[in-house]
PLY file of the C-alpha trace (Angstrom):
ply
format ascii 1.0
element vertex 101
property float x
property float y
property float z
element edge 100
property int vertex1
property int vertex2
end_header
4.02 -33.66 13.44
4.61 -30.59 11.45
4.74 -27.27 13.64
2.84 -25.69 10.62
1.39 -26.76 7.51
-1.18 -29.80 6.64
1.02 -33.03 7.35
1.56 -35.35 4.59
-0.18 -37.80 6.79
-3.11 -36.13 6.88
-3.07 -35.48 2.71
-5.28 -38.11 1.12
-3.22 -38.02 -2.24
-0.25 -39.81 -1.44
-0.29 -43.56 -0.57
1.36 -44.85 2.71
4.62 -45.66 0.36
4.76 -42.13 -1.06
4.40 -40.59 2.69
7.06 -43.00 3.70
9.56 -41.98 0.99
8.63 -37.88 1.20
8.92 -38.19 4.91
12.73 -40.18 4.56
13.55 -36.91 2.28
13.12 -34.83 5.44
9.68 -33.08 3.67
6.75 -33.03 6.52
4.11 -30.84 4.90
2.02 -30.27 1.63
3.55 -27.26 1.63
7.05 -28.33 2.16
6.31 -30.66 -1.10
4.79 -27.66 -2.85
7.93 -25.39 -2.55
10.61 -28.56 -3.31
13.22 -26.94 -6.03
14.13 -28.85 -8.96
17.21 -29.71 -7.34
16.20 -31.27 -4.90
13.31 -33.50 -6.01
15.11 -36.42 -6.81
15.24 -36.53 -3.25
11.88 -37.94 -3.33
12.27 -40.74 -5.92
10.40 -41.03 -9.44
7.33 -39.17 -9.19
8.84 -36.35 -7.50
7.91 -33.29 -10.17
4.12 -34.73 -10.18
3.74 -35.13 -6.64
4.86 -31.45 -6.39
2.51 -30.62 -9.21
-0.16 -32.20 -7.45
0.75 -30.59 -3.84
0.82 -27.38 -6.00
-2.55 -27.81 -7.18
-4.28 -28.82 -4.11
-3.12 -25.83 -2.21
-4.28 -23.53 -5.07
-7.74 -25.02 -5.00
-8.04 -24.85 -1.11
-7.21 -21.35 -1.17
-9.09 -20.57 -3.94
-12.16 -21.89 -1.37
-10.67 -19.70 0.76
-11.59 -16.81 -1.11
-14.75 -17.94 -2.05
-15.93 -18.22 1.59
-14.79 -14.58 2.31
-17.00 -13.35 -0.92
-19.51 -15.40 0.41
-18.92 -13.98 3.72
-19.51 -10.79 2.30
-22.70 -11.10 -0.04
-24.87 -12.81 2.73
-24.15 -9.64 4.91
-24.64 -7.46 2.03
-28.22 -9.46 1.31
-28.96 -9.05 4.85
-28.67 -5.44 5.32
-29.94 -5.00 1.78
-33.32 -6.87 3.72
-33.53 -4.93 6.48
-33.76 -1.73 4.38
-36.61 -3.45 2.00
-38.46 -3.86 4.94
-37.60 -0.14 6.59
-38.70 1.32 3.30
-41.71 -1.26 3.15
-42.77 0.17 6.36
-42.45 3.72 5.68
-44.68 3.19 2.29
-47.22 1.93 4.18
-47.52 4.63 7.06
-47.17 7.24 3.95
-49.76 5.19 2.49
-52.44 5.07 5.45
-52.19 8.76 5.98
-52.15 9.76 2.30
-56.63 8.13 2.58
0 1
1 2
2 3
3 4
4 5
5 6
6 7
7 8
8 9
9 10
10 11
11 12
12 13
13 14
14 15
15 16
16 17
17 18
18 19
19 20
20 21
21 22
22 23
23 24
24 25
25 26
26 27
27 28
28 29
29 30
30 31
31 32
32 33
33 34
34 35
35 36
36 37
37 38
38 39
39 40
40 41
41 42
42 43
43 44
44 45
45 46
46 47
47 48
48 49
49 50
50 51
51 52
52 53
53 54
54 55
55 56
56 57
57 58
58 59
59 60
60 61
61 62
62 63
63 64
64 65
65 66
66 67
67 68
68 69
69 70
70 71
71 72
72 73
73 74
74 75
75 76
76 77
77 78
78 79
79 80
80 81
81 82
82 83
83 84
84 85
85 86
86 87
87 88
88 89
89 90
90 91
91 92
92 93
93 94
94 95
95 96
96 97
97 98
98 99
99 100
């Protein structure tokens, strides 16, 4: 197992032959794949520059959730102080309200 990284193993993209020929060029992670130079992905048979592409990709995307779960994060505090100071205010209208009769 990789010491860091998602393991090939573990990627649902690649078939059991792909894994087996990646893992023969000495390539353990997704992100080992993604950073391959040209040089060496011949290493990895025919297929090579897609299966980076596609390594490539999938990282992108998962840290692209990545930064939608932070902004998420963010707006469901933002709507939850935002509702505690509706209901402050709400409650200062009304005492403002009673004594105003």
């Amino acid at each position: 197992m990789p010491v860091s990284g998602t393991a090939l193993k573990a990627w649902p993209v690649l078939s059991p032959a792909q894994i087996k020929m990646i893992l023969s060029a000495g390539i353990l992670t997704v992100e080992d794949l993604a950073g391959l130079p040209d040089s060496d992905l011949p290493a990895i048979g025919i297929g090579g520059l897609s299966l980076r592409d596609k390594a490539r990709a999938w990282l992108s995307a998962a840290e692209d959730k990545g930064k939608l779960a932070e902004e998420n994060a963010a707006l469901k505090l933002q709507v939850t102080t935002l509702s505690e100071q509706v209901t402050t205010l709400a409650a200062e209208f009304a005492k403002m309200k009673a004594t105003a009769k």
